[in-house]
C-alpha positions in Angstrom: 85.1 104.6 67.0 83.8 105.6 70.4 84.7 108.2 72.8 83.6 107.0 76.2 83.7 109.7 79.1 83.4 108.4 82.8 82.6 110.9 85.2 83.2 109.6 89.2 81.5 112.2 91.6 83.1 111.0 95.0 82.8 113.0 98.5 86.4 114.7 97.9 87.0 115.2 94.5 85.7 114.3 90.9 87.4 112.8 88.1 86.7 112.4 84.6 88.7 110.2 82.2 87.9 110.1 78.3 88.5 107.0 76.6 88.5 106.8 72.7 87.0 103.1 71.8 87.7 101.4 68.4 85.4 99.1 66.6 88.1 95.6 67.7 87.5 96.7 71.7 90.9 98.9 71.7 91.8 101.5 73.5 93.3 105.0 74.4 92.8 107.8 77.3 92.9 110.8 75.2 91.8 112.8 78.9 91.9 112.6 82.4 90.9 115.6 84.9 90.2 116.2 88.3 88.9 118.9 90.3 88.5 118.9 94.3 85.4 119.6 94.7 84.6 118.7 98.8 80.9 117.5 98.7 80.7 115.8 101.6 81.9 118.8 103.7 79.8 120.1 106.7 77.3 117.6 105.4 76.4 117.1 109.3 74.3 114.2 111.2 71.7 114.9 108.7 73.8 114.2 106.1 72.7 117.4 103.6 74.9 118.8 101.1 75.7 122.3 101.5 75.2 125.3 98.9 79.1 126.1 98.7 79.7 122.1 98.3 77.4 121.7 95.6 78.2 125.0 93.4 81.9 123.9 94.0 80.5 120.5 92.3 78.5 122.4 89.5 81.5 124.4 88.3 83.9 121.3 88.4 80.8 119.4 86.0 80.7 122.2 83.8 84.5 122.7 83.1 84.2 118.9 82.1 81.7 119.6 80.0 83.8 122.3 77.8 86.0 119.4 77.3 83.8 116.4 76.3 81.3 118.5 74.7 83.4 119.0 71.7 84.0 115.5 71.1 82.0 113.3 68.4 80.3 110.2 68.7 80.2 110.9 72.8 79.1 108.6 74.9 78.7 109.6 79.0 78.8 107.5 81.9 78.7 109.8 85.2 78.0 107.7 88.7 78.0 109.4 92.3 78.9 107.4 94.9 79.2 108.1 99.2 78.3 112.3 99.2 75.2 111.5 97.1 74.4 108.1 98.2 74.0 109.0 102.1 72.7 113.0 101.5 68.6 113.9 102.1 68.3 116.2 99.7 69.6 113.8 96.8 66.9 114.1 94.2 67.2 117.8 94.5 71.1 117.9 93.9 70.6 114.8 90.6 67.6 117.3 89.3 70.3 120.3 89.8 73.0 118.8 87.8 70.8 117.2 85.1 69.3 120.8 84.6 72.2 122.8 84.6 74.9 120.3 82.7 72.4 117.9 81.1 73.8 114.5 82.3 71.8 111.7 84.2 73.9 111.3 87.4 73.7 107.4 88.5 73.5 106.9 91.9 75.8 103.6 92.8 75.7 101.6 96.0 78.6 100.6 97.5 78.5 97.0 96.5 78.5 98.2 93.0 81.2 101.1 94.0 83.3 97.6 95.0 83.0 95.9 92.2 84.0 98.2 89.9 87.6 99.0 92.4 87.7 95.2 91.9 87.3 95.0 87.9 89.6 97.7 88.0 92.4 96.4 90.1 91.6 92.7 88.2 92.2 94.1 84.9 95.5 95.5 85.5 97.7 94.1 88.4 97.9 90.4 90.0 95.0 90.2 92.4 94.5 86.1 92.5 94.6 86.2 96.5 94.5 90.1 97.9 92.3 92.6 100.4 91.4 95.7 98.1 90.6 99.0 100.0 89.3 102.4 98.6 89.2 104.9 101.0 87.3 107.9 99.4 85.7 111.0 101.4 83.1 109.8 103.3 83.4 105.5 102.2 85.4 103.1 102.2 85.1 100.1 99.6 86.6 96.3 101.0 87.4 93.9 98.8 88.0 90.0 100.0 89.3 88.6 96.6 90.5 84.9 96.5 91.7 82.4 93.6 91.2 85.5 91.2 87.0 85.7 92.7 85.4 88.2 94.8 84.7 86.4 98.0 83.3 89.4 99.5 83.2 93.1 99.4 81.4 96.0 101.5 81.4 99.1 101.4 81.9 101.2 104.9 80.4 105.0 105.4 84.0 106.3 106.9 86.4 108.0 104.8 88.9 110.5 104.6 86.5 113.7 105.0 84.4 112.4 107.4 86.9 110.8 109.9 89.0 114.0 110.1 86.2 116.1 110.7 84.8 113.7 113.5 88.0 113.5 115.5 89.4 116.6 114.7 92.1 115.5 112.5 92.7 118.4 110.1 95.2 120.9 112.1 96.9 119.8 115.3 96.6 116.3 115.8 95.6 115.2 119.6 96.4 111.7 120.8 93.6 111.4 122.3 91.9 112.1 119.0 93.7 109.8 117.3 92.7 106.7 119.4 89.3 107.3 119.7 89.5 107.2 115.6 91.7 104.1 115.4 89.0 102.6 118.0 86.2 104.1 116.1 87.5 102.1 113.1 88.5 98.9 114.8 85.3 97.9 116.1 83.9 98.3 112.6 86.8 96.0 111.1 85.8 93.6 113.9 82.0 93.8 112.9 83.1 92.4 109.4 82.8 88.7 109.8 84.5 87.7 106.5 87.2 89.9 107.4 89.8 87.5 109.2 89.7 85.6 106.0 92.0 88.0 104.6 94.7 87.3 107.3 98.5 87.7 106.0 97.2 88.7 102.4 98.7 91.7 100.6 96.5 94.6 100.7 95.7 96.2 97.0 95.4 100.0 98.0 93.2 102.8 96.0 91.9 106.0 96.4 94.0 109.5 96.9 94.8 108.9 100.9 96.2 105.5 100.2 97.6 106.4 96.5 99.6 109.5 98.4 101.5 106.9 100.8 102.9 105.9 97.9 104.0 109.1 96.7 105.6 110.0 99.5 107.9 107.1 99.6 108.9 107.8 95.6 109.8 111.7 96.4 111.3 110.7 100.0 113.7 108.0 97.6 114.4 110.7 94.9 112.2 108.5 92.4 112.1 110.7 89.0 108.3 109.8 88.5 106.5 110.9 91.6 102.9 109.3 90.3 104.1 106.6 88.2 102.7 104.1 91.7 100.4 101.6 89.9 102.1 98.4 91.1 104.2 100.1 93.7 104.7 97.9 96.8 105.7 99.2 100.5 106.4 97.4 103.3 104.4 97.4 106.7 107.1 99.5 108.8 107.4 102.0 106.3 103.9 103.0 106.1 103.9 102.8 109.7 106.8 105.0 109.6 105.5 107.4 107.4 102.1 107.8 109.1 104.0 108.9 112.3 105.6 111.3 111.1 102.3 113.1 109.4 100.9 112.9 112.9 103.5 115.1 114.2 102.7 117.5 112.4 100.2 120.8 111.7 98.6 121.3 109.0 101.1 124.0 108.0 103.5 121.2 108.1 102.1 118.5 106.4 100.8 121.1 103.0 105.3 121.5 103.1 105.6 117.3 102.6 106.6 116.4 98.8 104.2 114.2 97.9 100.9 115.3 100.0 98.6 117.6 97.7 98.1 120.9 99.7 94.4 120.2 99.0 94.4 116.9 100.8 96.6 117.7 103.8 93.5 118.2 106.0 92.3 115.0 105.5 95.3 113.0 104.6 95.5 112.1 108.6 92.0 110.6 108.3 92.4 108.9 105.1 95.6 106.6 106.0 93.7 105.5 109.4 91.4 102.7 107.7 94.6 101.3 105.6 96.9 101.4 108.8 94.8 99.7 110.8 93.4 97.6 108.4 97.1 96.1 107.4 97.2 95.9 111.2 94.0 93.8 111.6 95.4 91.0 108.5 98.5 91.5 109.6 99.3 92.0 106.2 103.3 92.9 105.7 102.7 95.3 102.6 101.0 97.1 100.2 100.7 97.4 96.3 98.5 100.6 95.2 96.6 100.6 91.7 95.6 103.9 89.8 92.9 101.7 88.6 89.9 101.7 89.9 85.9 102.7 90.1 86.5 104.1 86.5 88.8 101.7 84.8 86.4 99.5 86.1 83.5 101.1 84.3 86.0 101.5 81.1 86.1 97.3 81.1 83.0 96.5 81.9 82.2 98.3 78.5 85.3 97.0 76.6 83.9 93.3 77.8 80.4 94.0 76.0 81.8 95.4 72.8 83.9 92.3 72.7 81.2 89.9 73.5 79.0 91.8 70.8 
């Protein structure tokens, strides 16, 4: 028996889930915890992480730590992915956290990022012909998956952090900061050659912007389970519907909506763009979110080597 804790250090939060392995490649999640943490905030054109950001991050590490550190036979995976991945002072910030928590911090590209959302999604929900997005806090991972394959994946530096605090999207939202947003993103999905292949596919959504559309919808239909979305589906003009009517608000307003986590109302404007206009761009009629993602896909990557062993 194995206990297997994964550790993703995104640009908005981080997220920890401990796995207990058995010796025939079963398992359990005996933890899951999350802490926002904002790394990628005020990070700037020169892309450095700030003092607050990374104390914020340091504290978050080291409550994990209380938890998996009293665990036996412990094995850690930790990866960083957009914050890290695009800031200057990098080696300082990996040399920070291996000092003061004593865990090697892995550095993932995006490609890698992508694959993982796609063993992930693979793993747990039908995926044979599908677009996969994960919009994080400062990326956003595409996935072009046909007859069950990865056809192509990329991963894009705009997320829900970033894009709000570009256009101004956290309090008061401006039309005119809207569009130049939705243009802003556009011209990227149009710079994606592969792209168009995905035309009319379903789109397989991830990441806590895309996960809280679905949330939403279950406490706007009175569902009892608020979070149980892993397979969820929504149609098109209900998304669309729904992303209007968090434009029209403040931020005020929108930290009031059951559903939106007060901590991600801010961003929450910012993090729906990519999938609205993405569903747009395919044409794509509707949406299935998965809770499964960078980690799970960590999680079977491993089960798939202690079965092959």
């Amino acid at each position: 028996m194995e206990n297997f804790a994964v550790i993703d250090l995104g640009s908005n939060s981080v997220r920890m889930t401990i796995s207990r392995i058995s010796d025939d490649g079963t398992y359990e999640t005996v933890a899951e915890e999350k802490e926002y943490v904002r790394l990628s905030e005020n990070m700037g054109a020169e892309k450095i992480l700030q003092p607050e950001a990374i104390e914020r991050t340091i504290a978050a590490l080291k409550g994990f730590k209380v938890i998996y550190s009293k665990l036996d036979n412990l094995t850690i995976k930790a990866v960083a992915t957009a914050a890290v991945r695009q800031a200057t002072n990098q080696k300082q910030f990996l040399k920070r956290v291996k000092n003061d928590i004593g865990i090697n911090l892995t550095v993932i590209s995006g490609a890698k990022e992508a694959y993982y959302d796609y063993v992930g999604v693979n793993e747990t929900l039908p995926a044979t012909n599908a677009v996969i997005i994960d919009t994080g806090g400062a990326s956003a991972e595409i996935i072009l998956v046909q007859n069950g394959k990865v056809s192509n994946l990329i991963s894009i530096p705009i997320g829900s952090v970033t894009l709000s605090s570009k256009f101004d999207l956290a309090d008061v939202i401006s039309a005119k900061e809207v569009f130049k947003a939705m243009i802003f993103v556009n011209e990227i999905f149009q710079n994606v050659w592969w792209l168009r292949n995905g035309l009319n596919l379903p789109i397989i959504g991830l990441g806590g912007s895309n996960r809280t559309l679905a949330k939403i919808n279950r406490r706007f239909n009175n569902l009892l389970d608020t979070n149980d979305i892993h397979g969820y589906q929504l149609r098109d003009s209900l998304i669309n519907e729904t992303f209007e009517r968090i434009i029209d608000m403040n931020l005020e307003e929108r930290k009031k909506v059951p559903g939106i986590n007060k901590e991600r109302a801010d961003i929450i404007v910012g993090g729906l763009i990519p999938v609205i206009l993405l569903m747009n761009y395919l044409d794509s009629d509707r949406i299935m979110f998965s809770t499964s993602g960078l980690r799970e896909g960590i999680l079977f990557e491993k089960l798939h080597d202690i079965i092959q062993t």
